[in-house]
NULUM-23588 format. One record per residue (C-alpha): residue in three letters; x negated, y, z negated. Coordinates in steps of 0.001 Angstrom, whole numbers, padded with zeros to 6 digits, always signed. Layout:
N
alaXYZ;...
! end
This chain:
705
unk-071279+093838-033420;unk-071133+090772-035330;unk-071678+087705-033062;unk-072448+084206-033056;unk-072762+081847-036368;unk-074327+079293-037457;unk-074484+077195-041338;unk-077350+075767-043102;unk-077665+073633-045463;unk-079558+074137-049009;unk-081246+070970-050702;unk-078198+070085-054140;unk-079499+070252-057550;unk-080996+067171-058888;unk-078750+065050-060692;unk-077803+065360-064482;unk-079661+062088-065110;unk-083060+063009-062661;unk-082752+066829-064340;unk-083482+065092-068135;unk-085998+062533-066843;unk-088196+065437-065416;unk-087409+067558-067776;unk-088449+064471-070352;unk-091979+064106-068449;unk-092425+067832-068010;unk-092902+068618-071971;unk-094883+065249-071998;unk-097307+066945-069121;unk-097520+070140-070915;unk-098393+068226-074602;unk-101324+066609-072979;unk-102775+069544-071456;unk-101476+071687-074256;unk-099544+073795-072607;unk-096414+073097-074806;unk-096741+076780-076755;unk-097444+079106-073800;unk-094564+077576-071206;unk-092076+077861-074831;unk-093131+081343-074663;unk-092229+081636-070763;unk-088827+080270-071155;unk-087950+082830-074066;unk-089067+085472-072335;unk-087208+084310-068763;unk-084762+084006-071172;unk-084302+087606-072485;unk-084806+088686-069287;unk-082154+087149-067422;unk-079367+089693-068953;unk-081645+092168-066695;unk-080990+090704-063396;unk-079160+092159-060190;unk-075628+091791-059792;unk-073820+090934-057411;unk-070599+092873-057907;unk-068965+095214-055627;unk-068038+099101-056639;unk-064133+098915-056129;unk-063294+100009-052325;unk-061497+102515-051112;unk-058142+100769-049849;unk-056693+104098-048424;unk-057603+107174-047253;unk-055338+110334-046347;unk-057189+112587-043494;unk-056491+116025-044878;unk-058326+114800-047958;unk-061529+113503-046390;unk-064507+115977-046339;unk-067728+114328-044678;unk-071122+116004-044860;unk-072583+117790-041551;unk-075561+119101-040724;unk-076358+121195-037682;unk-079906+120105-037556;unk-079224+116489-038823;unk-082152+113714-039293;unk-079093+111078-038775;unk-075956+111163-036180;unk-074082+108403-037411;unk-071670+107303-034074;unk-068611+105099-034923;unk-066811+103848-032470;unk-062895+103198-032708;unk-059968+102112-030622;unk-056706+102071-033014;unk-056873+100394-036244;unk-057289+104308-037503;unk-056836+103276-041241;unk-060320+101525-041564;unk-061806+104470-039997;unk-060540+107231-042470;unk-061351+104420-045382;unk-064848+104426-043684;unk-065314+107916-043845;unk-063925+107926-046796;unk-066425+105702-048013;unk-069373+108519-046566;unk-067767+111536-048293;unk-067713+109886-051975;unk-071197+108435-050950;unk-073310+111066-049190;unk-076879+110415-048558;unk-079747+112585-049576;unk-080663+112736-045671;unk-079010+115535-043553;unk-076337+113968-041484;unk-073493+114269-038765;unk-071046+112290-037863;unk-069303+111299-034730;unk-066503+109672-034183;unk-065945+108719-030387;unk-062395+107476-030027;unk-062390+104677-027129;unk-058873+106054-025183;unk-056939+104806-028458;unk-052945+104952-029043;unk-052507+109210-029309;unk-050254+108591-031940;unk-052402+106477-034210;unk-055160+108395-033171;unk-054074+111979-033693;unk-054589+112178-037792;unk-058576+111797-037019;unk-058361+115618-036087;unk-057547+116806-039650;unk-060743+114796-041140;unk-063455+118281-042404;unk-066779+117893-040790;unk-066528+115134-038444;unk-067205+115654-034368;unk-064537+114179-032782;unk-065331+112740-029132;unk-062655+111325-027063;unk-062814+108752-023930;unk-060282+108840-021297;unk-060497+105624-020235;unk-061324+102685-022464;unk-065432+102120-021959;unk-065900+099604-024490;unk-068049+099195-027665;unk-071189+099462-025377;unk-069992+102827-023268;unk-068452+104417-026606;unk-072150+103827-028486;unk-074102+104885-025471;unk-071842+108324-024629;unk-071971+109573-028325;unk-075731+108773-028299;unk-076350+111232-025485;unk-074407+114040-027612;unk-076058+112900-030732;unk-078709+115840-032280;unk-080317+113227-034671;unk-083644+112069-034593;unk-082162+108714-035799;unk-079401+106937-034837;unk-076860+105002-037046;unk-074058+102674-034813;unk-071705+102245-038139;unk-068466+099901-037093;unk-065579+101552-038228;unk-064160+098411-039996;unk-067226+098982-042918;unk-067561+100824-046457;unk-070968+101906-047052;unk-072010+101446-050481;unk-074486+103781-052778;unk-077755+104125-050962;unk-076717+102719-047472;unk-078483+105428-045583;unk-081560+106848-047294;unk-083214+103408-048167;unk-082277+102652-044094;unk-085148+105469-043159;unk-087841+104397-045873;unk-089130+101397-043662;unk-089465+104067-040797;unk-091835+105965-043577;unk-093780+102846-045222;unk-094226+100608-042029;unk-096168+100923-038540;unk-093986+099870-035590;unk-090458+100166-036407;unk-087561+100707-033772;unk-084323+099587-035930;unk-083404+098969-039429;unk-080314+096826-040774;unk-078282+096675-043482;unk-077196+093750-045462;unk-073757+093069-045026;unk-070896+091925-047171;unk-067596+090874-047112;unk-065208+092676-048999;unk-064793+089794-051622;unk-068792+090628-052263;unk-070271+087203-050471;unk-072975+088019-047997;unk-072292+087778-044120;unk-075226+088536-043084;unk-078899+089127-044304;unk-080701+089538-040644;unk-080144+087182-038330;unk-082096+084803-036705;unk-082147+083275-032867;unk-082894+080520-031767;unk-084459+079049-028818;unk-081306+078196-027218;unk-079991+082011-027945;unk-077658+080833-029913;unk-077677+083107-033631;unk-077290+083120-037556;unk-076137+086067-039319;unk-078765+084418-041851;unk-077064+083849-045231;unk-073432+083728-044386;unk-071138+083287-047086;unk-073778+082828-049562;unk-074698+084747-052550;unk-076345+088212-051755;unk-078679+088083-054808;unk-080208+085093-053912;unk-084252+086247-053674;unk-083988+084756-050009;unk-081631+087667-049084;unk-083352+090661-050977;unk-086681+091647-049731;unk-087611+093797-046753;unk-088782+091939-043507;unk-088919+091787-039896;unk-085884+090142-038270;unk-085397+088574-034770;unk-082087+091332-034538;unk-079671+092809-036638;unk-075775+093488-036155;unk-074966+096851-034467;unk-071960+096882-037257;unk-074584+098798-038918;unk-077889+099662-037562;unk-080415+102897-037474;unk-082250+102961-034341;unk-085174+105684-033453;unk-083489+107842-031329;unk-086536+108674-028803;unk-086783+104608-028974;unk-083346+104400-028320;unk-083744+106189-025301;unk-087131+104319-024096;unk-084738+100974-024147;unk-082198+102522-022125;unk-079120+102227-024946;unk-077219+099501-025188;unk-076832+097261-021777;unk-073706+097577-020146;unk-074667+093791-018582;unk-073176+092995-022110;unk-070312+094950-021498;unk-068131+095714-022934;unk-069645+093853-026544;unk-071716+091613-027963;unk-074968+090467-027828;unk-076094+094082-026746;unk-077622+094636-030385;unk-079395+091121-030080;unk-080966+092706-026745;unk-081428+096171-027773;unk-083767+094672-030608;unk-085464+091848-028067;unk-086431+094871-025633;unk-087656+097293-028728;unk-089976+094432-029802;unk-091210+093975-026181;unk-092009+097536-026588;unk-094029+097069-029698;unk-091178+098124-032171;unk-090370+095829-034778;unk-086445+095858-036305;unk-086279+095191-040338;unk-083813+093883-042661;unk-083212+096451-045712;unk-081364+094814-048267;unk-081447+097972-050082;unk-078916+099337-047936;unk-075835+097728-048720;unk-072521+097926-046302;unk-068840+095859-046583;unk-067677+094741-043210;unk-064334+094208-042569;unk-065588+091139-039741;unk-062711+090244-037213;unk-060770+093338-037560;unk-061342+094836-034285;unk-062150+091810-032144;unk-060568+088622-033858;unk-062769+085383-034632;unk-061621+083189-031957;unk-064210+083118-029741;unk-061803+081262-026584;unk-059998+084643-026150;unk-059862+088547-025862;unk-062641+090764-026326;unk-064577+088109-028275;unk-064564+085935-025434;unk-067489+087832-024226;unk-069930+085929-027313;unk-069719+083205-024972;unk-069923+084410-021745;unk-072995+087247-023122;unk-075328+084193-024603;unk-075941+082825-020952;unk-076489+086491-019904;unk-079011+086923-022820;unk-080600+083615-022243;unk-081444+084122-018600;unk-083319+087240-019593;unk-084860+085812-022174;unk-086109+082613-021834;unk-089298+082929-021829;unk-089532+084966-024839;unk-086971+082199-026620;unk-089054+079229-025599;unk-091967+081226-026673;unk-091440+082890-030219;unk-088511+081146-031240;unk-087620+077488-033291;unk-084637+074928-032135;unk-081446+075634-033807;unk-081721+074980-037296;unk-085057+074151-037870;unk-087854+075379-039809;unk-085469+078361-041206;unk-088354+080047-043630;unk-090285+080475-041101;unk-087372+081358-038662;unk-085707+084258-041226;unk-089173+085861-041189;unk-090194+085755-037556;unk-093169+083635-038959;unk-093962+081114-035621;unk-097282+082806-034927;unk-098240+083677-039012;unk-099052+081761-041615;unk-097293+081835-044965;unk-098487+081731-047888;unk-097161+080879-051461;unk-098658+082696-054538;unk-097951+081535-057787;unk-098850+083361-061291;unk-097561+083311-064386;unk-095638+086086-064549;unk-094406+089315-062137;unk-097487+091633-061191;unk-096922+094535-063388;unk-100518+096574-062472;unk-100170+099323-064527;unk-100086+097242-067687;unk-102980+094847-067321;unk-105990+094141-064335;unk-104757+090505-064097;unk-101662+091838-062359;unk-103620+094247-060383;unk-105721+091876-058810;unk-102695+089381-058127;unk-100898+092502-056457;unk-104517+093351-053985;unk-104412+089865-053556;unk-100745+090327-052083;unk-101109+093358-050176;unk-104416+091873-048929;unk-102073+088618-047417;unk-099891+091065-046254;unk-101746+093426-044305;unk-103502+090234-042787;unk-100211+089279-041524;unk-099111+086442-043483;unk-096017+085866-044586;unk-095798+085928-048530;unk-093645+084637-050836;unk-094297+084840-054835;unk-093263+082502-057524;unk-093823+083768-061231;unk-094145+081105-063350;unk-091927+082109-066283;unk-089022+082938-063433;unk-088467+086444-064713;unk-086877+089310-063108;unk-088903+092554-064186;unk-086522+095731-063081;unk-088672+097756-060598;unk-091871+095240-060464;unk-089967+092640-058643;unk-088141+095226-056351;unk-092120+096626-055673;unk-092777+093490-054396;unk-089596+092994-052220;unk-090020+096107-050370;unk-093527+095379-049585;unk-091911+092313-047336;unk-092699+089862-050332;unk-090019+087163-051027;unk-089288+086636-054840;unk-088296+084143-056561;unk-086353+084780-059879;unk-083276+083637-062170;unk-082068+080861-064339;unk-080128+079868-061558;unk-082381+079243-059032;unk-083694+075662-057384;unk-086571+073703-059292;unk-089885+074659-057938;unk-089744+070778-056861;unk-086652+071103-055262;unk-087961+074563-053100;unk-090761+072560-052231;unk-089195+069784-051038;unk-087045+071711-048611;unk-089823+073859-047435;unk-093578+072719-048367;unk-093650+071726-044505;unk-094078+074828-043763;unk-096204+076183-045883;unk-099664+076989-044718;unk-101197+077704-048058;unk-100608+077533-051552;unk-102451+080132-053920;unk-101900+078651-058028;unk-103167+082146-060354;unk-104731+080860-063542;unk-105077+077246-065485;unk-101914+076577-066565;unk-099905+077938-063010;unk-101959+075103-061538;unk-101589+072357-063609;unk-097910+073046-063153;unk-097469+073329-059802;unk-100024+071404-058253;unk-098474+068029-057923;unk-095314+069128-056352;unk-097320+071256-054049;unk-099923+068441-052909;unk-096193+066159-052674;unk-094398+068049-050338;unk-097007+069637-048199;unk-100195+069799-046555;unk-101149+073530-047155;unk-104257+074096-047918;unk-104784+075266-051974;unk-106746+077736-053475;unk-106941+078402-056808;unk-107264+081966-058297;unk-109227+081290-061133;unk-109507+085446-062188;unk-111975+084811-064151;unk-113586+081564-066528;unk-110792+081424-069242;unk-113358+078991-070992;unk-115773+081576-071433;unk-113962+083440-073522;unk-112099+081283-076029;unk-113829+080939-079009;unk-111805+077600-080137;unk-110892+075303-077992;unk-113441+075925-074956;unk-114370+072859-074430;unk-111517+071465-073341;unk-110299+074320-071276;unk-113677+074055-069317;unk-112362+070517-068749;unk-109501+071325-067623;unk-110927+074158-065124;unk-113427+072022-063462;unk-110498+069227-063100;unk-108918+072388-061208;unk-111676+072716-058901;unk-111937+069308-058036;unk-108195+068709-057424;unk-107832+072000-055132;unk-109525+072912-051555;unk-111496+075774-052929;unk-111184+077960-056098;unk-112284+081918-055505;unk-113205+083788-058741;unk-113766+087748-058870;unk-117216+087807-059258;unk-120831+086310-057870;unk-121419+085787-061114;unk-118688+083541-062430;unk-118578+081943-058727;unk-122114+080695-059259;unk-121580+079659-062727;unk-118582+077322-061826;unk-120746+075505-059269;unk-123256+074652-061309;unk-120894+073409-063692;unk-118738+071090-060917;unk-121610+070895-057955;unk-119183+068823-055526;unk-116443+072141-055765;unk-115960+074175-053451;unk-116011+077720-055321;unk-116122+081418-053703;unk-116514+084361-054771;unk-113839+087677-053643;unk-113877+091389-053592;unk-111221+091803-056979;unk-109693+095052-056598;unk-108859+097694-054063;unk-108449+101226-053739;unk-106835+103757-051051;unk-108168+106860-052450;unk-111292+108194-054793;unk-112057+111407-056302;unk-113774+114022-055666;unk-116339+115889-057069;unk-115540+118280-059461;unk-116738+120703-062540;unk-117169+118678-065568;unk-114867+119686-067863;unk-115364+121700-071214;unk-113162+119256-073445;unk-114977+116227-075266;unk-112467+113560-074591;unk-112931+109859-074408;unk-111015+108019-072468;unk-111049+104167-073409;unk-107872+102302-071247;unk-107195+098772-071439;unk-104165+096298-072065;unk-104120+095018-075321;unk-102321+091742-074558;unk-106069+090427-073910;unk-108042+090352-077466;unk-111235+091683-076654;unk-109805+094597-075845;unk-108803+094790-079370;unk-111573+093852-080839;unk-113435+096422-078357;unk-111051+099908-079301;unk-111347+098673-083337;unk-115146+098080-082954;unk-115606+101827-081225;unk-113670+103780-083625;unk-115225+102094-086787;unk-119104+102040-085601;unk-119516+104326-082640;unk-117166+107168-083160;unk-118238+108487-086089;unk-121629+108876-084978;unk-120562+110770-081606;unk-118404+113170-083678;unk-121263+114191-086175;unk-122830+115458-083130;unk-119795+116774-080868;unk-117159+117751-083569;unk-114803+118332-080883;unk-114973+114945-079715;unk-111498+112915-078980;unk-110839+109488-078246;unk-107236+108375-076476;unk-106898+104753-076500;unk-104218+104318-073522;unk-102674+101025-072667;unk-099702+098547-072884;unk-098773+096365-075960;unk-101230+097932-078305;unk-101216+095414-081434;unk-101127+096355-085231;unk-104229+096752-085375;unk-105098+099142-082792;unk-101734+101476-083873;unk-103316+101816-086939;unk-106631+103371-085734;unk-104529+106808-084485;unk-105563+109820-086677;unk-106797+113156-086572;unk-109473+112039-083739;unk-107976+109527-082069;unk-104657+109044-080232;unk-102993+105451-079308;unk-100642+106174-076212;unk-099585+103198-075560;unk-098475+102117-072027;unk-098324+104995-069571;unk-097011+105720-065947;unk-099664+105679-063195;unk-099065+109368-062859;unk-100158+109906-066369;unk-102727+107603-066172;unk-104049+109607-063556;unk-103950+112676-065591;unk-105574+110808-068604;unk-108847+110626-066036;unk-108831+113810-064834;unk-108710+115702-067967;unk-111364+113125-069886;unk-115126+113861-070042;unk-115887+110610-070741;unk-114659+106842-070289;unk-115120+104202-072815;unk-115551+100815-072357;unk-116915+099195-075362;unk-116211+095296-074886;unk-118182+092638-076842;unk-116831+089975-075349;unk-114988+089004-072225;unk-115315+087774-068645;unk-115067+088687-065032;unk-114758+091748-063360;unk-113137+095078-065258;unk-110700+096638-063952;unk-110891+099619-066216;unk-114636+100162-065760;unk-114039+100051-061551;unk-111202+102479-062302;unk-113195+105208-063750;unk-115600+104519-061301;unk-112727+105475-058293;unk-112017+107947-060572;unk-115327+110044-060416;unk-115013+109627-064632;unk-118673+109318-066080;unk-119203+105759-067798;unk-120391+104545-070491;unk-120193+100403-071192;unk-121435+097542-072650;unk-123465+094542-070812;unk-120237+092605-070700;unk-118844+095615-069142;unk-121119+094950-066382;unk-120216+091238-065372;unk-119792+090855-061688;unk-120775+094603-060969;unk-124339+094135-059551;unk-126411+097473-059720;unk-124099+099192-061969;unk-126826+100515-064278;unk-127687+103192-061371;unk-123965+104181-061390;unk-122922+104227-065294;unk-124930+104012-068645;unk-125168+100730-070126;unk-125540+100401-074200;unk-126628+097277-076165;unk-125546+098068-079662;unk-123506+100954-081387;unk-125974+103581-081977;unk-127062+103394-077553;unk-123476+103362-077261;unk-123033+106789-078948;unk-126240+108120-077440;unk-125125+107622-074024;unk-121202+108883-074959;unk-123427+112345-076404;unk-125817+113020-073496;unk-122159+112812-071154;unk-120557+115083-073066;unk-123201+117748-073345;unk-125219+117810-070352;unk-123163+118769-067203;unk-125434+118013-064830;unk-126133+114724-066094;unk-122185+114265-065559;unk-122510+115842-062160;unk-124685+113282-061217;unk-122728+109968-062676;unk-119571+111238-061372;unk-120902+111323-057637;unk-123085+108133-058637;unk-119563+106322-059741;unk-117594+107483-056629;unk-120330+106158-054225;unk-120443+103069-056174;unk-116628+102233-056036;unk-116288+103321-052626;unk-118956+101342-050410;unk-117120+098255-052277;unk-113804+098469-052866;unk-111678+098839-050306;unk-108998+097197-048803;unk-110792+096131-045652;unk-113375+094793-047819;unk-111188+092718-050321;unk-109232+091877-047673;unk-112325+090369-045276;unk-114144+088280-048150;unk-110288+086795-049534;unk-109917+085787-045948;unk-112708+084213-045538;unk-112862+082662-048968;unk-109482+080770-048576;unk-109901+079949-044638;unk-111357+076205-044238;unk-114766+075158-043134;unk-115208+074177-039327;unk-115045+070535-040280;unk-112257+070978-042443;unk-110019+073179-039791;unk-110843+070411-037227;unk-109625+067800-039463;unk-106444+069653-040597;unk-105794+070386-037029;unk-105974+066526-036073;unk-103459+066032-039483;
! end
């Protein structure tokens, strides 16, 4: 049931006149620290991409329903019973089931409908409806008594309370369960809900200390990023929730203190979480409700006088959990929407959406993520260029990451200014993100800034160096501490700024690592890299004209496939007979790519930091061969992978892998132990954490701040 609401206010636009002065100073900033080329590039790529973005537009409803016509799926062994309640108003609830039958989820279902002592007349038609289970009170028992009597005939593991004044919309059931799949701890998932006219009524809602609520969002635009990404919610409405049954049960239903409605779904979800159970918002799962039909609005009479006279019920019961976990009414609503009083949250800014299978930049942004995550902060992401990237930003979302995305979005100044109070840190990815961002950040808040550096972008420019190392140690001195992805580079910024404070962090992480296995009889190379970073060009162009050749005069059979995203001209033009350029490829067929290769290649000549591909083929259990600058920030390697100076090593080493199997046997076990006594997500996870967390002296001063 839909109860108590409350409005918020967002910060307006800037002016016209304040919107051209910054915008003035803005291209002024980025001539000076010649940014002025890359951020044109941003905005015509946000630009192209904004066609791509979510809509918010409704499928057209169903605005009647005849019962003979209606056909709902059952299951005698369902996963779901979805229970709607009903007294009268019998033309929403065919239109609801309606709604089911020309929407059926994936998951096995049944359906009851418990008719609450309704009008026999009005009430007779529901007999004719195919597949439904009927269930009839005798005596009126109330939303509460309805939901609690068809629970105890219910035969699914899960329970959905569906009001019977909704339309569920494509994919309101089966994305419902996935949080129950992905995420430890879950009692009860809830749908976003719409009004019929598509605005959002409610996103989650939030209570406050006074236990009053917001159905968060009301009224608002549903694709706002604030409303779209999987998190943990103080409650949400019982007009459509999935509760574990078996937890369900534990609770002891619904209350009938809050009889005969509202505020029962508000405690159901307070006495899951005091049994460890979290409840999350899926804005996946998408539901119109019809608010006010059943009950009215007015909260001074009828049924929904009970809002009122349930709150002081609630409140005694709760108050110490309100005064505890929960903000005054209307404050500090970021941290409010995502039950964040106890966490820290964290912004992370990069230059674009993390897309991991297309270059290691993205990769280590996304470990970097799941690393915040699964330390329990609470994340948001803001990609510099603004783009939304169809299934990238929606990975992110359903990890419990907030995005932020669209042309018509608040200024980055503007967010700030409405929120940087609450931010704990600020993480700025790469040079130009934090020359960017930095001043608004330091402006509106006191969180504590790290810069990602990746790796020493100086380092590997061969014009214009010297002023890029400029501008990166004027990064380190402006920030609280810089982390880069290797010892190496770590130590090398600090003797280049001494009075920095610069760390050094696990890069990558993995979940699983192969096996051993027989080496296989093909001679295929495997050389993988994105080719939106130039050295990998220079690397793939370099193998096929000076180290190839030699390997096949020796192994005839040998193959090279040079997999990876936005190969240029140049690399497109070294397929032939011998050698195949994929392209970008799915993680699946990446996969594939290393388990049917002999040998991987990774012949860079220049470059920095840590490599993803060469740790890859290490998790992989693929034999190695590389380069010195392969090696950079991979201490010991050489007792893991063969390491080759110049062209003619290079094919020596590719040879002996790809005729002596137990030489592979041994590099292959050699590789897996390597990767997997340092990359893990505990690991990455431990030296991030303690990278970014302040010195003694610095915690007791921020503390006293």
């Amino acid at each position: 049931m839909s109860q108590s609401i409350g409005a918020h206010t967002h910060w307006g636009a800037p002016t016209g006149f304040a919107q051209l002065r910054r915008r003035v100073r803005l291209v002024l900033w980025w001539t000076v620290t010649f940014q002025l080329f890359t951020q044109f590039g941003f905005w015509l790529r946000a630009r192209r991409s904004r066609a791509a973005a979510p809509s918010g537009a409704l499928p057209e409803l169903i605005g009647s329903a005849s019962a003979e016509e209606i056909e709902v799926p059952f299951s005698a062994a369902p996963l779901v019973s979805v229970i709607v309640p009903t007294h009268g108003k019998v033309d929403f609830t065919l239109r609801c089931l309606a709604a089911i039958a020309a929407r059926p989820p994936d998951a096995t279902i049944e359906i009851i409908v418990i008719d609450d002592a309704g009008p026999p007349e009005e009430t007779a038609s529901l007999t004719q409806v195919r597949g439904v289970r009927l269930l009839r009170n005798h005596v009126n028992l109330g939303f509460i008594g309805s939901c609690n009597a068809a629970s105890r005939m219910a035969k699914g593991q899960f329970l959905l309370f569906l009001n019977n004044d909704t339309q569920v919309l494509p994919g309101w059931l089966d994305t419902m369960l996935i949080p129950f799949q992905t995420r430890d701890g879950v009692g009860a998932v809830g749908s976003k809900l719409l009004y019929p006219d598509g605005r959002l009524q409610e996103a989650g809602c939030i209570v406050w200390s006074d236990a009053s609520a917001w159905n968060y969002g009301r009224n608002e635009d549903p694709t706002r990023p604030e409303y779209n990404y999987q998190r943990e919610s103080d409650y949400c409405s019982a007009a459509s929730l999935l509760v574990s049954r078996v937890a369900f049960e534990r609770a002891g239903r619904f209350d009938i203190a809050y009889a005969p409605a509202y505020y029962e779904d508000t405690d159901l979800c307070f006495r899951l979480r005091a049994d460890g159970l979290k409840t999350i918002y899926q804005p996946r799962s998408r539901v119109v409700h019809f608010e006010g039909v059943s009950h009215g609005r007015d909260v001074a009479v009828g049924l929904k006088s009970h809002q009122v006279v349930n709150r002081k019920t609630f409140r005694r019961r709760w108050k110490d959990a309100l005064a505890r976990e929960h903000f005054d009414n209307g404050t500090h609503v970021m941290r409010a929407r995502d039950r964040a009083q106890g966490r820290m949250t964290v912004l992370v800014v990069d230059h674009k959406m993390p897309e991991p299978d297309r270059d290691a930049g993205s990769n280590a942004i996304l470990c970097c993520l799941q690393a915040l995550l699964d330390a329990g902060f609470a994340v948001k992401f803001w990609p510099h260029n603004m783009c939304y990237v169809p299934g990238y930003t929606e990975a992110l979302q359903d990890m419990g990451i907030e995005v932020f995305h669209g042309a018509a979005h608040e200024s980055f100044d503007s967010w700030m200014h409405e929120n940087g109070a609450d931010l704990d840190y600020a993480i700025l990815s790469r040079p130009d993100v934090a020359d960017t961002f930095l001043p608004a950040v330091r402006q509106h808040s006191v969180a504590r800034v790290i810069y990602y550096g990746h790796d020493l972008h100086f380092s590997r420019l061969s014009r214009g160096a010297a002023a890029m190392q400029a501008r990166e140690r004027a990064i380190w001195r402006a920030v609280d501490v810089s982390v880069y992805l290797s010892d190496e580079e770590a130590q090398a910024a600090a003797v280049l700024e001494p009075g920095a404070d610069i760390r050094a962090v696990v890069p990558y992480a993995f979940t699983r690592f192969g096996r051993p296995r027989p080496a296989p009889s093909r001679a295929d190379i495997l050389f993988v890299a994105g080719f939106g970073h130039p050295p990998n060009e220079d690397a793939a162009c370099w193998f096929v004209a000076e180290v190839l050749p030699s390997i096949r005069d020796r192994v005839p059979a040998a193959r090279l496939s040079i997999v990876g995203s936005h190969p240029s001209a140049r690399v497109r033009a070294l397929a032939g007979p011998h050698v195949d350029v994929t392209g970008a490829v799915s993680h699946d067929a990446l996969r594939r790519h290393y388990a049917t290769a002999r040998v991987a290649a990774v012949p860079l000549r220049v470059g920095a930091g840590v490599k993803l591909k060469v740790v890859e083929a290490l998790v992989e259990g693929l034999p190695l061969v590389t380069t010195p600058v392969g090696t950079q920030g991979l201490a010991g390697l050489g007792e893991a992978a063969s390491i080759a100076d110049d062209s003619e090593d290079f094919a020596d080493a590719v040879v002996a892998l790809l005729t002596d199997d137990a030489l592979w046997d041994m590099r292959a076990a050699s590789g897996i132990a390597y990767a997997s006594s340092r990359y893990r997500p505990a690991q990455l996870r431990e030296s991030l954490l303690d990278a970014i967390a302040p010195k003694p002296t610095e915690a007791s001063a921020l503390h006293a701040a």
